[in-house]
N, C-alpha and C positions, 0 to 999 in steps of 0.2 A: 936522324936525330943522334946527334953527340951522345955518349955513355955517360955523361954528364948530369943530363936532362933525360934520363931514361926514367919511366915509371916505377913505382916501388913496389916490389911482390908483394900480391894480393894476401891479404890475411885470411887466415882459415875461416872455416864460415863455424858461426858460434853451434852449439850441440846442447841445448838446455834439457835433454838427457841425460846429461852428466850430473845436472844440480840433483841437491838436496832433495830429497822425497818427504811432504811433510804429510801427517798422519798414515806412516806408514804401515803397511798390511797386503797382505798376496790378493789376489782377484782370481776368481773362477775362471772366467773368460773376457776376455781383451780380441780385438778383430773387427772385420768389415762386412759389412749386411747388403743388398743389391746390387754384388758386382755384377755387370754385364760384361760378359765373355762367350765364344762358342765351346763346347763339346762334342766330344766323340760319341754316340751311340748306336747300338743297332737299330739296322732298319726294316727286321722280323724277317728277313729273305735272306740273310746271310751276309750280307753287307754292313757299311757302316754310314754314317751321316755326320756331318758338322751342322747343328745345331745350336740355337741361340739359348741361354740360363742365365736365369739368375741365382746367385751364389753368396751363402754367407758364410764365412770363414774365421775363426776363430783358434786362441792359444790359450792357456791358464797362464797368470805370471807366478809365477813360483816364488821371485824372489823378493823379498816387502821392501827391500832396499833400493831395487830398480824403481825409474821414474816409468819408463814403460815397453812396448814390444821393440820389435824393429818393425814396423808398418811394411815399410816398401818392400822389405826382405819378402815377407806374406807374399803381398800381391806379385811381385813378378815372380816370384818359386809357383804360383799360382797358374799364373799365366802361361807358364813355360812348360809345368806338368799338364796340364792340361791338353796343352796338341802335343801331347804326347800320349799321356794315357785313354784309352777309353773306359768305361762305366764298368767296370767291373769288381769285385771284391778285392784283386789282388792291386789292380788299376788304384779306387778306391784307398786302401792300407800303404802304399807307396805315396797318395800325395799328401796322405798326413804325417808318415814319417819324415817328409821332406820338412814340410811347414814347422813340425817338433825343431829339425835339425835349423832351420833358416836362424834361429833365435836364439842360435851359441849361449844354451845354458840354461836359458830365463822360463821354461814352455817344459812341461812331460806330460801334456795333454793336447789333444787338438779335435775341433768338430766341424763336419761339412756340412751345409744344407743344397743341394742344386734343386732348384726347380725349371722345368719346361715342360713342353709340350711335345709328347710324341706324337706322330703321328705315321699311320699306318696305313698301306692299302687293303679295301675290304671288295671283293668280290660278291653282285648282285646274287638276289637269291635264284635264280632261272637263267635272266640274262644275257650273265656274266660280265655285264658292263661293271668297270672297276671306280672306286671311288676313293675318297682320302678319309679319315675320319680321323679325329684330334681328340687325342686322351692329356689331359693334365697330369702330371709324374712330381714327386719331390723322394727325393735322394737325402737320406740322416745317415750320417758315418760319425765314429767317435770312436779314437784311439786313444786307449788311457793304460795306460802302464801295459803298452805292448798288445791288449785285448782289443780288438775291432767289435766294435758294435754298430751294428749296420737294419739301418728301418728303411719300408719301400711303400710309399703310399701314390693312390694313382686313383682316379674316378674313371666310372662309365655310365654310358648311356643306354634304356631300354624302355620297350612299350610294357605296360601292366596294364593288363582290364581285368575290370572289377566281376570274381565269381559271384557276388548277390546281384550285380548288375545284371549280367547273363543270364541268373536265372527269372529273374521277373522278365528281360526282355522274350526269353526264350515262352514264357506263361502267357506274353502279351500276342505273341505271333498265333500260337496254341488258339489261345479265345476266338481271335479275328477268323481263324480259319473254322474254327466250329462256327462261328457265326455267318459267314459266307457258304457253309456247305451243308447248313444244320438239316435242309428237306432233301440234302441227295445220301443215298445209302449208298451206291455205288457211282467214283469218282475215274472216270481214264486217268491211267500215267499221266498221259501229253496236259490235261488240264491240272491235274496236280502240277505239275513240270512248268506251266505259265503260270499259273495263280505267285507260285513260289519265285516267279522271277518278275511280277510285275511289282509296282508301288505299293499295292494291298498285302504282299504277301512278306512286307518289312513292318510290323505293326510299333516294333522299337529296337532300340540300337545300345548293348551295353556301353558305360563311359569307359574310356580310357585316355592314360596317360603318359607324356615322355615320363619316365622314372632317372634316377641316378641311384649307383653303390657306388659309395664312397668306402676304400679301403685302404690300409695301414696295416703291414706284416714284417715281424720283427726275424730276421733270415738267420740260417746258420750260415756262415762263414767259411766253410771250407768248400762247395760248390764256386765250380768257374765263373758262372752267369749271372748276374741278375737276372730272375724269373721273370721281368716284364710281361713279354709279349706272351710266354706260355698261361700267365695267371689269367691276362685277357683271356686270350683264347679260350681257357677252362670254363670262366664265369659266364663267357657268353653263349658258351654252350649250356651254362649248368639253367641259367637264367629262359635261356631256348628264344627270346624277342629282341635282340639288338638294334639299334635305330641303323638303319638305311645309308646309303650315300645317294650314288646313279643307280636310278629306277624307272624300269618301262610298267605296264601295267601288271604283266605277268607277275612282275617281281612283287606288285603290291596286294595281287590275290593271295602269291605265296607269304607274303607279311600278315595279314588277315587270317588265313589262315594257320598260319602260328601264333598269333594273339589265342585266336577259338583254344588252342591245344595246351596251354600256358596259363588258364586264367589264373591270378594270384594277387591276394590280398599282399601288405605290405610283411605281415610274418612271415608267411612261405616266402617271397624273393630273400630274404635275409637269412632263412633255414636252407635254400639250395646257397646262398652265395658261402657260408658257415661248412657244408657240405665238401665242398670243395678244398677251402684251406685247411679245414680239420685231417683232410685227408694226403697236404704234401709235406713231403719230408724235409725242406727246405726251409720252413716255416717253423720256428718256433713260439712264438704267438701271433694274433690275431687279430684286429678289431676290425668291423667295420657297419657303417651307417645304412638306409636304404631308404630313401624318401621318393615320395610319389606324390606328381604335385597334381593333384586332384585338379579334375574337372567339374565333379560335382558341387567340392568345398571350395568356399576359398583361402580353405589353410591345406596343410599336404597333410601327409598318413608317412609315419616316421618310423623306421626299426631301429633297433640297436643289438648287436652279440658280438663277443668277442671269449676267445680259447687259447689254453695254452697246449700243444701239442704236446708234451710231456703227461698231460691230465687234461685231456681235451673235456 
């Protein structure tokens, strides 16, 4: 093609950022809500994971005069800190100073939300057959004039049986057996020993239920880690019934058997879960939920406590 008949350079692509702002005025927060992206986290062994979140990301506009952010600036500073950092506080504090910096001027605020799903291996209770078990995690970061403020909420799973339950069932067993042995004064072991292990010798059976604590802990900030996996760990010891994964039978006597040792209304689960965060240093407040979706009712049995470490 002759220079003649050459095509005409392309015009800039129009920028209606630049127009006029009409009813002008600054905005809290400006950004994008279910990004899908992977993350870096721990995988409770010392490693790490690329996992899948969802992620909302956010700036303040500072200025009433701007029409609005740089959008795409967000998401690929987003994207790019991301395989790069992993979950940590300092991790955390660098990809909102980036996001503050993406928006040359306009932003001196920024907030993260991540949500996913950890997940964990858990070792049988006898066993030792290993299993996977999946905790729900959301991640609140907020950079405002240089202060990080960092919340950690995450749920879990456990059995709760019911102490009035136990104890009628435990009165009903009592009865049957005075009534099966009311003309004998004197009983062998070995027929005690069968009575108690046949069909007669179960007269009732406390209810019990999957439970969940739902929890939310506002962190100090100068610790390396997020406490994830050690807060699990804490609760589900503090709590003493965690739900299962891989299980042979042993492992289910040994589950049963900790129900027996555990009984707890919807209070107590909530005064051991309170127990625990009252008592880490990590933690400067607290909240969290514990509902137990009853077998008996058909509505659950619900707690609520929440603490400030400073004045627990």
């Amino acid at each position: 093609m002759s220079a003649s008949h050459s095509l005409p350079p392309a015009a800039p692509l129009p920028d209606v950022a630049d127009h006029a702002v009409p009813l002008a005025r600054t905005l809290d927060w400006v950004g994008m809500e279910g990004i899908a992206l992977p993350i870096r986290v721990s995988d409770g062994a010392g490693g790490q994971l690329m996992v899948p979140a969802s992620i909302d990301l956010g700036v303040d506009l500072g200025r009433a005069e701007a029409r609005g952010i740089h959008m795409s600036r967000l998401y690929l500073q987003l994207q790019e800190g991301l395989a790069r950092e992993s979950m940590t506080p300092a991790g955390l504090r660098q990809l909102l100073q980036e996001s503050i910096a993406s928006q040359a001027g306009l932003s001196g605020r920024a907030r993260l939300n991540i949500r996913y799903d950890a997940l964990l291996q858990r070792a049988a209770l006898e066993s030792g057959h290993l299993g996977w078990k999946r905790y729900p995690v959301e991640i609140e970061a907020i950079l405002d004039q240089g202060h990080l403020h960092l919340a950690l909420s995450f749920a879990l799973e456990y059995s709760s049986t019911c102490p009035a339950s136990a104890a009628l069932s435990r009165q009903a067993n009592a009865d049957r057996f005075g009534q099966d042995f009311a003309a004998t004064d004197l009983l062998p072991m070995a027929k005690v020993r069968d009575w108690l292990e046949s069909e007669r010798g179960l007269a009732a059976t406390p209810h019990a239920q999957r439970s969940r604590a739902q929890v939310r802990v506002e962190l100090r900030t100068q610790f390396d880690e997020l406490p994830l996996v050690a807060l699990i760990d804490a609760l589900e010891a503090a709590l003493g019934t965690p739900v299962q994964t891989a299980v042979k039978r042993v492992d289910e006597q040994a589950f049963a058997r900790l129900n027996a040792k555990n009984l707890m209304f919807c209070e107590d689960a909530a005064r051991r879960v309170a127990s625990v965060l009252a008592g880490d240093a990590r933690i400067e407040r607290y909240q969290a939920t514990v509902s137990h979706f009853e077998s008996l009712h058909p509505h659950d049995a619900v707690a609520r406590v929440s603490g400030n470490n400073n004045n627990p």
